[in-house]
DSSP file (Angstrom, degrees, kcal/mol; ACC not computed):
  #  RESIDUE AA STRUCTURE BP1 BP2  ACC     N-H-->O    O-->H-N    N-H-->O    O-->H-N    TCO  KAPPA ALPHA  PHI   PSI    X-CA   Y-CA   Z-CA
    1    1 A X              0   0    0      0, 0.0     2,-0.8     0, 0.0     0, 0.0   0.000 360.0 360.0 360.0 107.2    0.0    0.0    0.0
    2    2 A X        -     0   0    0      2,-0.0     0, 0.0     1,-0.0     0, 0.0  -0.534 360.0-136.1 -88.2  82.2    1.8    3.0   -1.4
    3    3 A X        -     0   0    0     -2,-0.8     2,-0.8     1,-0.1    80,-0.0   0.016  18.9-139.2 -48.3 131.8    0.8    6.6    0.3
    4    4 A X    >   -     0   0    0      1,-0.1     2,-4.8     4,-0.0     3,-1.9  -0.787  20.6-101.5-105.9 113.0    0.3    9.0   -2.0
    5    5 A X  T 3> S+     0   0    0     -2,-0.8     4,-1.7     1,-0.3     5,-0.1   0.062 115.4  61.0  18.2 -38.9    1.6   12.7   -1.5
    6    6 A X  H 3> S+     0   0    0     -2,-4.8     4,-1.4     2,-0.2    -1,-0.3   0.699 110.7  39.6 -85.2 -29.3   -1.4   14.2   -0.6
    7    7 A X  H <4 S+     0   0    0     -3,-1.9     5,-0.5     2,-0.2    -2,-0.1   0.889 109.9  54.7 -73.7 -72.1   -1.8   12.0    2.5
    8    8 A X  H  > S+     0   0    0      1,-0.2     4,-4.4     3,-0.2    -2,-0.2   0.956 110.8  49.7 -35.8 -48.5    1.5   12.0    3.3
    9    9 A X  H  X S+     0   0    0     -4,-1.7     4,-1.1     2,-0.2    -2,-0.2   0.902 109.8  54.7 -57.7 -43.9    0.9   16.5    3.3
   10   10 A X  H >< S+     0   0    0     -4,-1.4     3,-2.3     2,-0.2     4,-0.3   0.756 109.4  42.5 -62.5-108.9   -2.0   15.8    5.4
   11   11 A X  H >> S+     0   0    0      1,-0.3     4,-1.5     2,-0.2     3,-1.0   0.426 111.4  55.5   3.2 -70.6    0.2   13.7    8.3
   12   12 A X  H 3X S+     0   0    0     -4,-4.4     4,-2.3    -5,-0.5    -1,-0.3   0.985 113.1  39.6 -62.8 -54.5    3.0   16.2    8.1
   13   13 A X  H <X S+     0   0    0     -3,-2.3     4,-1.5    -4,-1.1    -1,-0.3   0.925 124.5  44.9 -62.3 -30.5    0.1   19.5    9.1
   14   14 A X  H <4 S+     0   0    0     -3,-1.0     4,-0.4    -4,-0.3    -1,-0.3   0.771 114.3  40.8 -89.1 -37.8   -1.4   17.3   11.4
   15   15 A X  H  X S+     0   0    0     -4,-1.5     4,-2.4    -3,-0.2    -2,-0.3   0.765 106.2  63.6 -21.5 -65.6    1.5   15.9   12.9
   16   16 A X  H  X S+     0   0    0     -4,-2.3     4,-1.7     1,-0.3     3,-0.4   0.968 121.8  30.3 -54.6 -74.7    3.5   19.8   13.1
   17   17 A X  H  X S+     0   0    0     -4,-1.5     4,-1.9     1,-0.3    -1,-0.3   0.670 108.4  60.3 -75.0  -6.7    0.2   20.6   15.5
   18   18 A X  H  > S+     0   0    0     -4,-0.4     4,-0.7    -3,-0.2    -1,-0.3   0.836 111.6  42.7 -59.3 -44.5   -0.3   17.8   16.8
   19   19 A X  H  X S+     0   0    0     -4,-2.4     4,-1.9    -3,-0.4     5,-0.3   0.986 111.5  56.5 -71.9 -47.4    3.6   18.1   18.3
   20   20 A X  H  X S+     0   0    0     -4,-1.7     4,-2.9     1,-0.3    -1,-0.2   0.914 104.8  48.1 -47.1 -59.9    3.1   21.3   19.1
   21   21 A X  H  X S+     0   0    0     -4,-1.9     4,-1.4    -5,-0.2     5,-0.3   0.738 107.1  57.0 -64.0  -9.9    0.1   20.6   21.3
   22   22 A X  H  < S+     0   0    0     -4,-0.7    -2,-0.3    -5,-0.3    -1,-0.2   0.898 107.1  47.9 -94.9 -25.1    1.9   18.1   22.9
   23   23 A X  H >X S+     0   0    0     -4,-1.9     4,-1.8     2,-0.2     3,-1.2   0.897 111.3  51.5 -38.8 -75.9    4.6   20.8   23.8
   24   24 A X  H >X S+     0   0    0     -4,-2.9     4,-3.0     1,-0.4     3,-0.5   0.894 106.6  53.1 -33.3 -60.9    2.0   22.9   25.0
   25   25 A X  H 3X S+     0   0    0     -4,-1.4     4,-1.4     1,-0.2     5,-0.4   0.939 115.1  47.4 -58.2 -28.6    0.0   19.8   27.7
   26   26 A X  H <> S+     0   0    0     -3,-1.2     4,-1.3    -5,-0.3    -1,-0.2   0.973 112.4  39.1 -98.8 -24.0    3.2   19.4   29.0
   27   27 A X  H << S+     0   0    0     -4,-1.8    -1,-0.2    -3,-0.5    -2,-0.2   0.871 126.5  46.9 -68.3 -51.6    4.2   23.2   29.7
   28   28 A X  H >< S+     0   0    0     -4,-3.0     3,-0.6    -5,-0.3    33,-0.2   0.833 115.1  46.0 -14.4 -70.5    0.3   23.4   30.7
   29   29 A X  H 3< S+     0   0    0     -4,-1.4    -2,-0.2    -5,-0.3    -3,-0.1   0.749 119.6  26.2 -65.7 -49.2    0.4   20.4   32.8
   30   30 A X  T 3< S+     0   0    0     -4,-1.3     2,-0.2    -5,-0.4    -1,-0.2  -0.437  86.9 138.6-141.4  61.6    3.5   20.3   35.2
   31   31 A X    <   -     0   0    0     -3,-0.6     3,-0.1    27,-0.1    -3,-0.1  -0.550  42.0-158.7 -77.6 173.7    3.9   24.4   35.3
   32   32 A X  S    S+     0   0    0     -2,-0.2     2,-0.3     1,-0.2    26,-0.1   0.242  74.0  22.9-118.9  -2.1    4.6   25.7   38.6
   33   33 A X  S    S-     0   0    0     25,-0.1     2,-0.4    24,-0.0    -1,-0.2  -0.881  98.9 -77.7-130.7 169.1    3.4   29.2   37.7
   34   34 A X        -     0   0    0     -2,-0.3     5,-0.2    -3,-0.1     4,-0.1  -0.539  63.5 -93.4 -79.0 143.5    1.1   30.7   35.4
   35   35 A X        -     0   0    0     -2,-0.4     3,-0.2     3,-0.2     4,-0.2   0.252  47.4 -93.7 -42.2 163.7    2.8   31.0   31.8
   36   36 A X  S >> S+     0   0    0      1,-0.2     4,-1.7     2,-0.2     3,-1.2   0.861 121.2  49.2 -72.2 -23.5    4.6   34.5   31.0
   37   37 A X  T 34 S+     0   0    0      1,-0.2    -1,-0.2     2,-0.2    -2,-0.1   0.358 104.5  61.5 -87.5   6.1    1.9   36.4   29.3
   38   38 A X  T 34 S+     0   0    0     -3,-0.2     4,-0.4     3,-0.1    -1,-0.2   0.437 102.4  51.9 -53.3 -32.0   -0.3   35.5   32.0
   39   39 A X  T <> S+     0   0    0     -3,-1.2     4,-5.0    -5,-0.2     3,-0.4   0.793 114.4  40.0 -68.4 -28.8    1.9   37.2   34.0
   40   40 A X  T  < S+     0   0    0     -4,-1.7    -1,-0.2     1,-0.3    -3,-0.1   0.355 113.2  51.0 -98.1  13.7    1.8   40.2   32.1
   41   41 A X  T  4 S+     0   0    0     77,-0.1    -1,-0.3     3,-0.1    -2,-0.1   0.595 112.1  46.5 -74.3 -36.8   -1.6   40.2   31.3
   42   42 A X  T  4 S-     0   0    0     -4,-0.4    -2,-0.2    -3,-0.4    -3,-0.1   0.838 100.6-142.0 -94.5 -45.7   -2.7   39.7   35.3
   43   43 A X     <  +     0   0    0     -4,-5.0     2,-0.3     1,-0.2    -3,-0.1   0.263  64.5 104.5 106.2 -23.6   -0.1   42.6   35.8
   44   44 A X  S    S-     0   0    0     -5,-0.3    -1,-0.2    -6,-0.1     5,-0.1  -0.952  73.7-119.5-125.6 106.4    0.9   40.9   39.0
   45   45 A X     >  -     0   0    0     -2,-0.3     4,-0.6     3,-0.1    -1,-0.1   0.244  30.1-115.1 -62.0 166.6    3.9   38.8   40.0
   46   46 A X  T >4 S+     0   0    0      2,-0.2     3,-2.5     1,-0.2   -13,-0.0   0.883 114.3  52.7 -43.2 -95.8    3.4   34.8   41.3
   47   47 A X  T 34 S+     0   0    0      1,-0.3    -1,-0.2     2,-0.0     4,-0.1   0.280  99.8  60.5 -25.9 -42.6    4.4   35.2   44.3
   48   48 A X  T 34 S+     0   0    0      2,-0.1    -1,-0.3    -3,-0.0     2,-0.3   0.533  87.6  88.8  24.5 -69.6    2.2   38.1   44.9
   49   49 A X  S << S-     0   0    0     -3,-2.5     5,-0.3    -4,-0.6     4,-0.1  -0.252  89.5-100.4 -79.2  91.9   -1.0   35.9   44.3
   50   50 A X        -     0   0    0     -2,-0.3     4,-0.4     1,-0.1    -1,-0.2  -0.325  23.5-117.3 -51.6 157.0   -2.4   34.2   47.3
   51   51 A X  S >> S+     0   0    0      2,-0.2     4,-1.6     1,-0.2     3,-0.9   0.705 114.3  56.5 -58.5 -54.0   -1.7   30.5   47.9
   52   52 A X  H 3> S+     0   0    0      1,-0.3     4,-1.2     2,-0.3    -1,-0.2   0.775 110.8  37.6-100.1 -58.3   -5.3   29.9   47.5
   53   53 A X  H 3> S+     0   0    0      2,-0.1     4,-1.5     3,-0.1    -1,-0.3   0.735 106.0  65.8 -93.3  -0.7   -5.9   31.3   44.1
   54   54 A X  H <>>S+     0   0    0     -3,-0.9     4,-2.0    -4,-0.4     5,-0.6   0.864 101.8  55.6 -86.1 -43.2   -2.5   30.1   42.5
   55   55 A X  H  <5S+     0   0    0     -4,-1.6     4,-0.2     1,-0.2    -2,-0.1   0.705 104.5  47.5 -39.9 -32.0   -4.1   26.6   43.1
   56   56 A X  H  X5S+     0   0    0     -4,-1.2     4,-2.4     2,-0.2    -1,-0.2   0.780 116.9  46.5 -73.4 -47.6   -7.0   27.5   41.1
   57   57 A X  H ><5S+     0   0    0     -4,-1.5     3,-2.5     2,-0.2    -2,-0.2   0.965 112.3  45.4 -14.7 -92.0   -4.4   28.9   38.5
   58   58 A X  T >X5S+     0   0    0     -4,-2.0     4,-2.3     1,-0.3     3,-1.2   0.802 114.0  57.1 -60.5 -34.5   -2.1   25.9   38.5
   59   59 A X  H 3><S+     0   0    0     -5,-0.6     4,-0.6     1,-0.3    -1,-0.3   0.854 112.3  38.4 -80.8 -23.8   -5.7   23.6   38.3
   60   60 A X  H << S+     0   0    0     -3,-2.5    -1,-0.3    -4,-2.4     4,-0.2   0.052 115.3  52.6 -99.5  43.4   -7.0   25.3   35.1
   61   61 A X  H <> S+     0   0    0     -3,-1.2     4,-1.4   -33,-0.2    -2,-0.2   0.497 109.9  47.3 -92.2 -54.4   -3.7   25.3   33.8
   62   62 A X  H  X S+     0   0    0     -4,-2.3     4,-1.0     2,-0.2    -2,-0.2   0.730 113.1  49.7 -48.2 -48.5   -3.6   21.7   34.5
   63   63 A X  H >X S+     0   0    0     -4,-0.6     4,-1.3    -5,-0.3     3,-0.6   0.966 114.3  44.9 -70.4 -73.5   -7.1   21.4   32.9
   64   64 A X  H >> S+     0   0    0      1,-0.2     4,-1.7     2,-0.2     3,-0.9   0.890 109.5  52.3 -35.5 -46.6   -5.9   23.3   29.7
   65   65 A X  H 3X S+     0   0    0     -4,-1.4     4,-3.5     1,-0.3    -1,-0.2   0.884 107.6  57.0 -68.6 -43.6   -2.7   21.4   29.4
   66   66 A X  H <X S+     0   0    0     -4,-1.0     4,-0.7    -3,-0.6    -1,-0.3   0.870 106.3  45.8 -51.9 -43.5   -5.2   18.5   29.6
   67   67 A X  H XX S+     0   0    0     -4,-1.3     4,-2.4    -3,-0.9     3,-1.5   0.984 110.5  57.6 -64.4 -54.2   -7.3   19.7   26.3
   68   68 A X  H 3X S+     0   0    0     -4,-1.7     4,-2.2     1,-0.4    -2,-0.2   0.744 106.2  47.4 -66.5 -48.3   -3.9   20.3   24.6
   69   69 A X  H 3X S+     0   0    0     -4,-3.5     4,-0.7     2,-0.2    -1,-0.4   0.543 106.3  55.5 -86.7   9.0   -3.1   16.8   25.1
   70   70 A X  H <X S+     0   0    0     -3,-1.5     4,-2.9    -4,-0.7    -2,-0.3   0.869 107.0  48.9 -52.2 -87.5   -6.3   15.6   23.9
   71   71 A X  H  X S+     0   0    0     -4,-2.4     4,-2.4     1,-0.2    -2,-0.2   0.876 112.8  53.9 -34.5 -39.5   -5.8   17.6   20.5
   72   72 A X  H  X S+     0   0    0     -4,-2.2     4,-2.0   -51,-0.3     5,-0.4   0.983 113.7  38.9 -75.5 -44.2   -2.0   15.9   20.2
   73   73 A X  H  X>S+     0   0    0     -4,-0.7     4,-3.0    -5,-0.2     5,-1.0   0.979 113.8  49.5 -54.8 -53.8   -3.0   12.7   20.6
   74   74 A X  I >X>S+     0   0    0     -4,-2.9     4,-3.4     1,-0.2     3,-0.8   0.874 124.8  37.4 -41.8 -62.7   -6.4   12.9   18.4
   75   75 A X  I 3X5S+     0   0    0     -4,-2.4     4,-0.6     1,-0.3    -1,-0.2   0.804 123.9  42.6 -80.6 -47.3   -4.0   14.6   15.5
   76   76 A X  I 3<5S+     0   0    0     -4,-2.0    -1,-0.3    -5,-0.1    -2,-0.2   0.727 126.6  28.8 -15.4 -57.7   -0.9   12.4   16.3
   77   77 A X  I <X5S+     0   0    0     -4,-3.0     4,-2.2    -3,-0.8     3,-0.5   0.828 113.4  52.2 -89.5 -66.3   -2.5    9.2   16.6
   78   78 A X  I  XXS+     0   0    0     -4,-3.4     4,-3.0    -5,-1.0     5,-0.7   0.972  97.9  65.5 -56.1 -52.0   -5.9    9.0   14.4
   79   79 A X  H  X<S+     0   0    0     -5,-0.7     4,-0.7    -4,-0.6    -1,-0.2   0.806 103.8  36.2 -79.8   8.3   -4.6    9.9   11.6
   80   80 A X  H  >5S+     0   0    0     -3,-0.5     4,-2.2     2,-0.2    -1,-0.2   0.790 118.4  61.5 -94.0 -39.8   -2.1    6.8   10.7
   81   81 A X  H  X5S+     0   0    0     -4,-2.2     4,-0.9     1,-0.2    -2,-0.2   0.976  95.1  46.9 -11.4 -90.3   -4.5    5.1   12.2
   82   82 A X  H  <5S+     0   0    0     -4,-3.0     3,-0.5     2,-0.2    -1,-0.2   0.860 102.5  74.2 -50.7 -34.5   -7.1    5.9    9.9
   83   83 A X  H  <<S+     0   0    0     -5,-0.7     3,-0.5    -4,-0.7    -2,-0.2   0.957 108.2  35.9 -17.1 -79.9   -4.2    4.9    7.1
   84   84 A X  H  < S+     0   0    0     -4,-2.2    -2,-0.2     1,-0.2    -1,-0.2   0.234 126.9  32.0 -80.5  11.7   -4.9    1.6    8.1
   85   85 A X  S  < S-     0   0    0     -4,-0.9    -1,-0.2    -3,-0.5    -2,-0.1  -0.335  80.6-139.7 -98.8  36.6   -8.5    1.5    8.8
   86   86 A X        +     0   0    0     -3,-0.5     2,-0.2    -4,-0.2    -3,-0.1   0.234  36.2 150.9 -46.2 131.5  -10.7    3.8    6.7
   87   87 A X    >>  -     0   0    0      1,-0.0     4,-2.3    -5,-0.0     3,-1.7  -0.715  37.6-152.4-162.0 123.5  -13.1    5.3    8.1
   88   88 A X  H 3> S+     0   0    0      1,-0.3     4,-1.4     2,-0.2     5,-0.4   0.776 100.4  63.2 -61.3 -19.1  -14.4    8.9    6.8
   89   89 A X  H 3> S+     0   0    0      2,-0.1     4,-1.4     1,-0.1    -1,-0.3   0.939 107.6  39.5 -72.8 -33.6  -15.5    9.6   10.5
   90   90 A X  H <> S+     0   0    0     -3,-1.7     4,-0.6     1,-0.1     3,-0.4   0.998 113.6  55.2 -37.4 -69.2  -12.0    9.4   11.7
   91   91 A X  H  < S+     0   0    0     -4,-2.3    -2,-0.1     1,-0.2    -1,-0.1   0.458 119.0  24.7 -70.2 -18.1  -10.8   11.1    8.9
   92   92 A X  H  X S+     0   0    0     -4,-1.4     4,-1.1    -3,-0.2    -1,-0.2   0.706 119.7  55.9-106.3 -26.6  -13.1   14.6    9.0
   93   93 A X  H  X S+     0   0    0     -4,-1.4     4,-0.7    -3,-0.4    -2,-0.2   0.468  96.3  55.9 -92.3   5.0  -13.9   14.6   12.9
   94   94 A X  H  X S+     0   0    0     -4,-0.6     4,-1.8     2,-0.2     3,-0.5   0.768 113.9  46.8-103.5 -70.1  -10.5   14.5   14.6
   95   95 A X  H  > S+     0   0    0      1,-0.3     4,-1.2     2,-0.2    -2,-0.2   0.564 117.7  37.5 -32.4 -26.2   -9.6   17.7   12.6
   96   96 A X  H  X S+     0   0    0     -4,-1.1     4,-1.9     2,-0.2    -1,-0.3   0.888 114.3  58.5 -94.5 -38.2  -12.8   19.6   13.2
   97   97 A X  H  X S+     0   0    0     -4,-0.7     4,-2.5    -3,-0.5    -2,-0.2   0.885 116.2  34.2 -60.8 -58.4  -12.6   18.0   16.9
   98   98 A X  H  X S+     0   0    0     -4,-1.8     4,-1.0     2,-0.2     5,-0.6   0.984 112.2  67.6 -72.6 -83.0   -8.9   19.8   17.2
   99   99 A X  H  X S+     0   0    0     -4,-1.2     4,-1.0     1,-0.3    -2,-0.2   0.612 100.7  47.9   0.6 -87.0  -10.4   22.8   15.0
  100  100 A X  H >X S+     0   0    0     -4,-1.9     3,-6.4     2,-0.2     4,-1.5   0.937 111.2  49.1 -12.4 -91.1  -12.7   23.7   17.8
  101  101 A X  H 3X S+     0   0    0     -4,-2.5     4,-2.8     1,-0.3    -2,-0.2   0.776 110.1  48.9 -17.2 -66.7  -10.1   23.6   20.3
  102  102 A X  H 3X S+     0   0    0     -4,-1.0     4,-1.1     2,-0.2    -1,-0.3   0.542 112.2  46.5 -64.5 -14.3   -7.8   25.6   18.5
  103  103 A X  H <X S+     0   0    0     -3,-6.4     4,-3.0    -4,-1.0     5,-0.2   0.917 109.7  55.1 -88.2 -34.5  -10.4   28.5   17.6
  104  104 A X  H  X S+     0   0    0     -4,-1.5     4,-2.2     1,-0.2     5,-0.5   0.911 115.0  43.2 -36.6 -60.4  -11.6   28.4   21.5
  105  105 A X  H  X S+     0   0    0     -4,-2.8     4,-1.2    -5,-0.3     5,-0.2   0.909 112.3  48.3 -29.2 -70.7   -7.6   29.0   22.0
  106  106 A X  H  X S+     0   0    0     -4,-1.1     4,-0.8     1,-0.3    -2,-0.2   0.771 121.2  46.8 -82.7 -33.9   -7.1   31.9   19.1
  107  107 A X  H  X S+     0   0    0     -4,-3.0     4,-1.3     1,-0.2    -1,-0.3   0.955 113.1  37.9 -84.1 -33.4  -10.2   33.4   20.9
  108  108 A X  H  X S+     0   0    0     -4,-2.2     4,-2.1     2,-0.2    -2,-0.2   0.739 120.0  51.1 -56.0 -46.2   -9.7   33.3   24.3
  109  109 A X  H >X S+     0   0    0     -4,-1.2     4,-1.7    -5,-0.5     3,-0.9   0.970 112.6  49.3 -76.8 -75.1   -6.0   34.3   23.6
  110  110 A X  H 3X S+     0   0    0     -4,-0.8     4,-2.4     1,-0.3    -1,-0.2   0.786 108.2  47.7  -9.4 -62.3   -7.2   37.1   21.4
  111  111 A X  H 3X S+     0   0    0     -4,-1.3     4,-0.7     1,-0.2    -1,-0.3   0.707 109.6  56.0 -88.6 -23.3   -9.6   38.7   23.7
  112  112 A X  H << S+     0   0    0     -4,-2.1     6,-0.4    -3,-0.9    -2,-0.3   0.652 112.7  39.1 -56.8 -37.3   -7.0   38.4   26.2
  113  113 A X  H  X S+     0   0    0     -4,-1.7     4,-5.9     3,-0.2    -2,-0.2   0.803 111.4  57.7 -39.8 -61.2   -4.4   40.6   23.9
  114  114 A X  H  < S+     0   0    0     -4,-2.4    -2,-0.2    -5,-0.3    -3,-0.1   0.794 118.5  35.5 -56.8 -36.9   -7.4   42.8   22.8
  115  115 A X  T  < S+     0   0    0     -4,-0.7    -1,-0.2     1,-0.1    -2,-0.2   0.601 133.9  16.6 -65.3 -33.8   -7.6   43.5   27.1
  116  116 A X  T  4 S-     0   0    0      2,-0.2    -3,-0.2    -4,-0.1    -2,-0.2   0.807  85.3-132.0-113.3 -54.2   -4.4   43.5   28.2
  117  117 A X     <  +     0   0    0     -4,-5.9     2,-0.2     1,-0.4    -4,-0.1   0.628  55.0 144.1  65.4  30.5   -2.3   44.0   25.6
  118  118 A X        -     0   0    0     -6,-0.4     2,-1.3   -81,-0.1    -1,-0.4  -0.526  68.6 -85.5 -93.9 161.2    0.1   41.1   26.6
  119  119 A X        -     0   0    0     -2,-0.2   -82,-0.1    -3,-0.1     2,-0.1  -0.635  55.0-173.7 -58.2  66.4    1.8   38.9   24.3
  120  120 A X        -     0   0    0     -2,-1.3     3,-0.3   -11,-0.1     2,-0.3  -0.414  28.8-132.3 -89.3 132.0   -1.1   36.3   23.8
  121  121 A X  S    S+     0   0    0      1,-0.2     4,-0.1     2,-0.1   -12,-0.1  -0.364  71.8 120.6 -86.9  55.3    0.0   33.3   21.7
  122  122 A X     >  +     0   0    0     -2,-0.3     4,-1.7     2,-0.2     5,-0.2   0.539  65.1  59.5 -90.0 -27.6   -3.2   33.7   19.7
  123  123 A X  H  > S+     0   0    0     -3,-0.3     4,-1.9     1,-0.2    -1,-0.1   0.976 103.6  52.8 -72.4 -31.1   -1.4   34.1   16.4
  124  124 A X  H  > S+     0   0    0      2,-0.2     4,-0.6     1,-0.1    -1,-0.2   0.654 110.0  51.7 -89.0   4.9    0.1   30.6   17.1
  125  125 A X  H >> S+     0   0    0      2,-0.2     4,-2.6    -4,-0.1     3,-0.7   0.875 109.1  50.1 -59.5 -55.9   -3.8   29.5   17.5
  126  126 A X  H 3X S+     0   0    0     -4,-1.7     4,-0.9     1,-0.3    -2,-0.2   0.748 100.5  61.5 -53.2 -38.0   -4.5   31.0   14.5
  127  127 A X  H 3< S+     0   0    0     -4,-1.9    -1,-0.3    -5,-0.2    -2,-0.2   0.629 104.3  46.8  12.4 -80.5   -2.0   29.3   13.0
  128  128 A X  H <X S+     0   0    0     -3,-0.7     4,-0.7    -4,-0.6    -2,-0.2   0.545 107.2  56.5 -34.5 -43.8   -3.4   25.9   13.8
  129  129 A X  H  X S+     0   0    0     -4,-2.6     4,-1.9   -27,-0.3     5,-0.2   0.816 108.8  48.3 -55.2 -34.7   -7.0   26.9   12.6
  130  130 A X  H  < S+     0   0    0     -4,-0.9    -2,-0.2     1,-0.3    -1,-0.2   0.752 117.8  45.5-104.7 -24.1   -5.5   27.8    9.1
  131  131 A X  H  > S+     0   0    0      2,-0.2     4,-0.6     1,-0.1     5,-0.3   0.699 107.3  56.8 -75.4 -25.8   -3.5   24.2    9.3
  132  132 A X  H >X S+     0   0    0     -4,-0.7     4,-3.1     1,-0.2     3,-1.0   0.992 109.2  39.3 -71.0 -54.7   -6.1   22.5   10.3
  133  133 A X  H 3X S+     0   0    0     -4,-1.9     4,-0.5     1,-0.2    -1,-0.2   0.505 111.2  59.4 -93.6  26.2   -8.5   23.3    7.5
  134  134 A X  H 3> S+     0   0    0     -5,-0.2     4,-2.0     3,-0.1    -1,-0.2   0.723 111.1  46.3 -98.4 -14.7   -5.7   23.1    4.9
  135  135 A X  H <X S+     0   0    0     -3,-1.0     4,-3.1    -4,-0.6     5,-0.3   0.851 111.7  43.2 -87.2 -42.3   -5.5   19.8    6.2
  136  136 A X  H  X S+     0   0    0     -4,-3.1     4,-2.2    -5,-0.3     3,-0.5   0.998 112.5  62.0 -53.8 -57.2   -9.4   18.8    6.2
  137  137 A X  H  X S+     0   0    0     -4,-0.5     4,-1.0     1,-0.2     3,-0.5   0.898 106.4  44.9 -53.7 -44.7   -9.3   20.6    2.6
  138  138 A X  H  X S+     0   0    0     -4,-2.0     4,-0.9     1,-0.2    -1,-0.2   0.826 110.4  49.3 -84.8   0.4   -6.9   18.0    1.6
  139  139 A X  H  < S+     0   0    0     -4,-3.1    -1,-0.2    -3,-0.5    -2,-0.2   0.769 101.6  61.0 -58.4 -24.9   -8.5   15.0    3.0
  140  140 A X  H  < S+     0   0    0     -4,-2.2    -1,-0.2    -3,-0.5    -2,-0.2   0.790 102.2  57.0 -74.6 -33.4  -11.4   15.9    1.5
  141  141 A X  H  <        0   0    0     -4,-1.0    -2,-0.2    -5,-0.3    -1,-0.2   0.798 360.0 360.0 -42.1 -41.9   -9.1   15.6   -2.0
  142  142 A X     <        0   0    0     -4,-0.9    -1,-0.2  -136,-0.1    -2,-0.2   0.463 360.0 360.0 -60.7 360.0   -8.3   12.1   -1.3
């Protein structure tokens, strides 16, 4: 079974965020503070923060980092998967699945910029949205 280019193009875009989100859960996941444009959006150092509400921090931080490794896996995983299985539900719904995710991100991140005027990684959401459906558009080729 010979994979033909356009497949292969797909893996790679799907893969590139997929890795990326899988950076992201782990930076997410086992921070010990909140991220740097999170500081500089809040305005306010760590340390600063009572104990009580850096816990709530570090726990949706821990919960984000959680989404993020949701999204790597789906985009990692499903689609070689689906190589060797077809099945068109794999093959459109783990992109839109992650799609979601990543506009929730580019908005959130965004409206956070728009607020603060911190260094919000929303452009590398956006990023992902515009990979995603360049990837869905070529599955949709195959």
């Amino acid at each position: 079974m010979q994979m033909r280019i356009i497949e292969v193009i797909t893996i790679i875009i799907y893969g590139t965020v997929g890795v990326i989100s899988l950076i992201m859960a782990f930076k997410n996941m086992f921070a010990k503070s909140y991220l740097p444009f999170q500081e500089e959006a809040a305005s306010i150092a760590w340390v600063k923060i009572d104990y009580r509400l850096r816990s709530v921090i570090l726990g949706l931080l821990r919960i984000s980092g959680l989404g993020f490794l949701v999204t790597a896996m789906l985009l990692l995983f499903f689609p070689i998967a689906n190589y060797f299985v077809q099945n068109d539900f794999i093959k459109y719904s783990i992109p839109v699945i992650s799609f979601i995710f990543c506009t929730g991100l580019c908005l959130v991140n965004y409206k956070l910029y728009k607020q603060t005027n911190s260094k919000t990684p929303w452009k590398g959401s956006l990023f992902a949205m515009i990979a995603l459906i360049v990837g869905l558009i070529l599955s949709v080729l195959q």
